[in-house]
N, C-alpha and C positions, 0 to 999 in steps of 0.2 A: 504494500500500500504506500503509493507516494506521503513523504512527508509535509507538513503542514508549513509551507514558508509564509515568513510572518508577511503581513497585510502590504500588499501597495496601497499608495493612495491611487486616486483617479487620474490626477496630473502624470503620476508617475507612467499607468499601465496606458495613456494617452501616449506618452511620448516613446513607450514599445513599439506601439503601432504605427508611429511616424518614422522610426527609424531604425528597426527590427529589421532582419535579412528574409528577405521570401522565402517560404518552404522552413520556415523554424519554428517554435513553441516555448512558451514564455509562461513559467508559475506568476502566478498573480497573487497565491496565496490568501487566508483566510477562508478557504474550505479547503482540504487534500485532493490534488488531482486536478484542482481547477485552472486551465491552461488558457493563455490568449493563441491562439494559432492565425500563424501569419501563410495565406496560400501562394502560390507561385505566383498566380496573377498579382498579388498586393491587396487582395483585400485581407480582413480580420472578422476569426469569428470565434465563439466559447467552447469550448470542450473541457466535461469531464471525464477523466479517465478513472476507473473503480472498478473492483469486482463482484459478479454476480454470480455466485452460484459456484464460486470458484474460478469464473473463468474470466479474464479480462477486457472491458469492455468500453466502448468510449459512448459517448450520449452529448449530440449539438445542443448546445444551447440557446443558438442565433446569433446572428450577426453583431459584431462590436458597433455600430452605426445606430443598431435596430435597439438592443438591449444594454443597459446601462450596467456600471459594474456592479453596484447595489443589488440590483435584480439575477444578474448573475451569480451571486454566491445567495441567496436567498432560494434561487432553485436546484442550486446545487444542494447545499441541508436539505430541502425538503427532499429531492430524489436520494440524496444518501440512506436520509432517514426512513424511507420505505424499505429500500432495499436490506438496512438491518431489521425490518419486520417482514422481511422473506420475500418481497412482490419484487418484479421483473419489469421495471420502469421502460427497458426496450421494447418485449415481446407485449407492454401493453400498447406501446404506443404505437407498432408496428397494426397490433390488432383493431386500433382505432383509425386508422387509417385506409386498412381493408374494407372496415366496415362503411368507412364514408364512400369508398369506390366503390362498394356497392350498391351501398345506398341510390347512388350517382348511376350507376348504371339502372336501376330498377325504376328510374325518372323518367327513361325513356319516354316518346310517346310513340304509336303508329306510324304518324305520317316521317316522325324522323329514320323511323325503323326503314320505311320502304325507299326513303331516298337512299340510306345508309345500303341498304341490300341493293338496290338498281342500280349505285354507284362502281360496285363490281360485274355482278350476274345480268345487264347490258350488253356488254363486250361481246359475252356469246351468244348473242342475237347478230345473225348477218340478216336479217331481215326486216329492215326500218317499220315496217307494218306492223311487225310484233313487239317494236318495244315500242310504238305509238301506242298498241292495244293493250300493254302490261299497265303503263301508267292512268291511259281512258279507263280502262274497264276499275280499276283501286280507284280512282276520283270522282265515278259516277256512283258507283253503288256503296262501296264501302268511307264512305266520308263521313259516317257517324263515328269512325273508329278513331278520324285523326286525333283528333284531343286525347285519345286515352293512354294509360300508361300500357305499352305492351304485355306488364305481367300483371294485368286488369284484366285481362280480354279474359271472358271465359266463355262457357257455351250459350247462353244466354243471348249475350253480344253477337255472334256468330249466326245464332238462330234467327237473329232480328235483321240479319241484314241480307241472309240466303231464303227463307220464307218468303216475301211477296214475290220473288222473281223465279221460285224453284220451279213452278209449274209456267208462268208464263215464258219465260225466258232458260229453258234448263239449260242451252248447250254455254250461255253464258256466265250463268249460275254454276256451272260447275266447274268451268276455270277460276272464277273468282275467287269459288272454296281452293281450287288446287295453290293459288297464289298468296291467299292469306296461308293458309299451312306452310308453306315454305318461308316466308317470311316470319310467321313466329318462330318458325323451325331454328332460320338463322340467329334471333333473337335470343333465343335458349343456350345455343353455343359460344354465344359473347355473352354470357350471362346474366342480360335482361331480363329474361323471368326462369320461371323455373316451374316442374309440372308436367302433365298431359297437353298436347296441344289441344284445343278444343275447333279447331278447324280439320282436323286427321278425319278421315272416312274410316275407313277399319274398325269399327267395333267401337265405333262413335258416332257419328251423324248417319251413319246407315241405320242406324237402331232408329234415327226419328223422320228420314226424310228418305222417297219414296227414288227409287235406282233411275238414274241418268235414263239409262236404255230402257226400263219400262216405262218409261214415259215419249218415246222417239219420236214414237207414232202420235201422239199431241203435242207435237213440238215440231213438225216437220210447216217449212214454210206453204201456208195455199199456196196452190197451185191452181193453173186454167184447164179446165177437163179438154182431152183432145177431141169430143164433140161438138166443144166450141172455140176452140183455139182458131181455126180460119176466119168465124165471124168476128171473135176479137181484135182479130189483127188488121181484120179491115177493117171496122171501126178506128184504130189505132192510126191507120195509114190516110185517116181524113182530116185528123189534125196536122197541128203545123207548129211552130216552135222546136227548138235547140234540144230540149230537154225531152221530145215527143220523138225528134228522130234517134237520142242517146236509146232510150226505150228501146226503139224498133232496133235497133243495132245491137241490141244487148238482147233482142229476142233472137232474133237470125245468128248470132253469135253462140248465145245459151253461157254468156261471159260473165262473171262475177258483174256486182254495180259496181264496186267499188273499181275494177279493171278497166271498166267504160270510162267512166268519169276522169281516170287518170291516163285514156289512153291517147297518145302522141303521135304526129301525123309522121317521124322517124321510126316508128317499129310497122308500116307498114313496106311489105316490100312485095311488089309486083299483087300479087292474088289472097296473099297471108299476112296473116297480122299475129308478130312475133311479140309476145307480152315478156320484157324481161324479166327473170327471176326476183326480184330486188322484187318485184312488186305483184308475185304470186303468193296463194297462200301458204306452198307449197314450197316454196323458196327453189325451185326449178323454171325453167325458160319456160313458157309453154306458147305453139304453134299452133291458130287456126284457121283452119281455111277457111276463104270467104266465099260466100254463093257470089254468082252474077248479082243478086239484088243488093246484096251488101257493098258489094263494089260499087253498084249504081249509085246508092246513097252516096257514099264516100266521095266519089265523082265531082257533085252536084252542092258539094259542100264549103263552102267558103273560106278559106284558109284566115283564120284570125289568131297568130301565133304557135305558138307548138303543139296549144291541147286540139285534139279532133272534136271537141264537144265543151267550148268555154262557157261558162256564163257570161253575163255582159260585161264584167268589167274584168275578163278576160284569166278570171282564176276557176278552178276548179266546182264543177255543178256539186250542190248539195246529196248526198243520200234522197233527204226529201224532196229533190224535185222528182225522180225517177217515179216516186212512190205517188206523187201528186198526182201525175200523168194518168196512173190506173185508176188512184181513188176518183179521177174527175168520168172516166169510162163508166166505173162501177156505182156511181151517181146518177147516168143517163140510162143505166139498164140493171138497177137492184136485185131483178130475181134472177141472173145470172152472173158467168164469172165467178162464180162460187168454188170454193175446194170442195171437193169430191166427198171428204170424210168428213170435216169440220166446219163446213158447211159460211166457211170466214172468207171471206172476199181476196181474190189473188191479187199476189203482190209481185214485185220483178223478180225476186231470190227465187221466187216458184217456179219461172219461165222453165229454169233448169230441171224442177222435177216433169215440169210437162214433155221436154225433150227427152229425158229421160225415159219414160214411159211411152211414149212414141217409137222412139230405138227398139224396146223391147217386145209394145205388141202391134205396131202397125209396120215393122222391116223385118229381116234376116241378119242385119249387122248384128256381127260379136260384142255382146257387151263387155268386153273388154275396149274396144273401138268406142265404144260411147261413153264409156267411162275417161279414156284418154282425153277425150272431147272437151270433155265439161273440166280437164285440167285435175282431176282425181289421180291418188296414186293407186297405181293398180298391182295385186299379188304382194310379196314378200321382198323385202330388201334384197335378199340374194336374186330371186326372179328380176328383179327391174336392172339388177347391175347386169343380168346376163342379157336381157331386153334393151337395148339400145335407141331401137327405130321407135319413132313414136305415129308411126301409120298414115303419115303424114298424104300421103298420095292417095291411098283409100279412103280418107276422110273426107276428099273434094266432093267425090259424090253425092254422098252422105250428107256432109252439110249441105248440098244443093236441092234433095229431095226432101232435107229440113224445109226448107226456105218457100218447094213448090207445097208441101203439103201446111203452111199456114198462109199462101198464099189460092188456098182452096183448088189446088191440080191433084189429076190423080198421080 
């Protein structure tokens, strides 16, 4: 145990500090152990040196600027003085400082969680559409969560924000649980909460909410029955506006809305319209061919910038104007137009079941062909990497007999 040198005064252990060698230590005396330490940079701070438990230990006391000497040999007694009643003045204070870390991490809230998580797991998205859709779909639906702390969230919380949209919206509903789960997930292993995730499917929200896939079939977008799909489209073909012939181009197509709306008069070349991967859902190129009529529109269409179907002021059309188009159809003629099953007014997303179902029961084409069509992946990862062609030459037909059969030919 260091010995006890008698007292400096204040003046004194001042002028250590002014002219003390860097990198040395200086008794100040009036507690044992109690050292001015001088660091290589030039500043000064308290240290006492003692033993605990037997084993030798130092303990900062703060900065000579911050802490006067008074209060330094005053914390020095009282920590001695513990330490001869057996306490561990380090490991407590080490322990109080975990616990504030923790504390601090258990503050989190959601919305910081989901930037903190999208600030890495982004990256592996080469597909700009998906990481638009990661952050859309957390700000539309789940923004009761922001405010909360992440290891608040419980099932409760979860239930309240997957309920109104499980049956109306499932295939949306159930990335949103996939996204919150993975985000508490992250949250748990930085040590923001701790627990059961209450977003987990497994032996969790399956117990209360009714399976993705039993629900398919109430969830599948209307569609236009192909007994009226020709009189629709002529109706269709009597209006006029921007967003009337995106429509029809997206019926003749059988193309995603969102593909149309973004589609640019540089992926068309010669008869095909080459959708870059960057903006499939599928994050592959995908090839369609165009009928005569589709070409004919195209044709006829007035080049106003790069998009094929601007709005007016020349950026990209809404979702809802595509949907406007039908709803203003399905306004002039109420008891038709209707989905087949659910009896709900068709919308553009549906065009694609209507082609669909055409392929299958008014052709011969392989529904593998019709499935490539509408840009789907078809068979097994190994299958497609052995599968190259994408049938691109047997689809002209195909789409062209699309195009006469809702233009009412045999």
């Amino acid at each position: 145990m260091p010995l006890v040198k008698s007292s400096l005064a204040a003046f004194e252990v001042k002028r250590i500090a002014e002219t003390a060698a860097s990198g040395t230590r200086h008794s100040v005396g009036g507690v044992s152990g109690l050292e001015l330490q001088k660091s290589r940079s030039g500043s000064c701070s308290w240290v006492l040196r003692t033993l605990i438990n037997g084993k030798r230990r130092e303990i900062g006391l703060g900065s000579f600027n911050s802490v006067s000497l008074k209060d330094a040999r005053e914390e020095a007694k009282r920590l001695k003085y513990d330490i001869r009643l057996g306490n561990d003045p380090v490991s407590e204070r080490f322990q109080r400082r975990s616990d504030a870390k923790v504390a601090e991490k258990l503050e989190l809230r959601f919305n910081e969680a989901v930037e903190l998580y999208l600030h890495h797991k982004l990256k592996e998205f080469q597909n700009p559409k998906h990481r638009q859709q990661w952050r859309s779909t957390l700000s539309t639906y789940a923004a009761k969560l922001n405010e909360r702390r992440v290891s608040e969230i419980d099932l409760k919380d979860i239930l309240d924000i997957l309920k109104p949209i499980w049956l109306s919206k499932t295939v949306t509903a159930s990335r949103l649980r996939g996204r919150i789960e993975k985000i508490l997930d992250w949250a748990a292993l930085h040590g923001h909460r701790s627990g059961e995730n209450p977003a987990r499917w497994k032996g969790n929200l399956e117990l209360t909410l009714q399976k993705p896939s039993a629900l398919k079939n109430q969830t599948n977008q209307p569609a236009l029955r192909l007994s009226e799909a020709a009189s629709w489209y002529s109706n269709l073909r009597k209006r006029s506006g921007i967003a009337t012939l995106a429509l029809e181009f997206c019926a003749l197509t059988a193309a995603r809305s969102g593909e149309i709306r973004g589609a640019k008069w540089t992926e068309i070349e010669n008869n095909f319209w080459i959708i870059p991967a960057e903006r499939t859902k599928t994050s592959r190129e995908h090839r369609i061919a165009l009928s005569e009529r589709a070409v004919h529109l195209l044709t006829h269409l007035t080049r106003n910038g790069d998009l094929i179907f601007p709005n007016s002021r020349g950026g990209q059309l809404s979702d809802a104007a595509l949907s406007s188009c039908m709803k203003r159809i399905q306004k002039e003629f109420p008891q038709i137009y209707l989905d087949r099953e659910s009896k709900r007014p068709a919308v553009p997303h549906g065009l694609r079941s209507t082609f669909s179902d055409w392929a299958a029961e008014k052709t011969e084409y392989p529904f593998e062909m019709a499935e490539i069509a509408l840009g789907h992946k078809v068979g097994t990862a190994t299958a497609r990497a052995y599968r190259r062609m994408d049938m691109l030459q047997k689809r002209v037909k195909m789409m062209e007999d699309w195009s006469n059969f809702l233009e009412g030919k045999t």
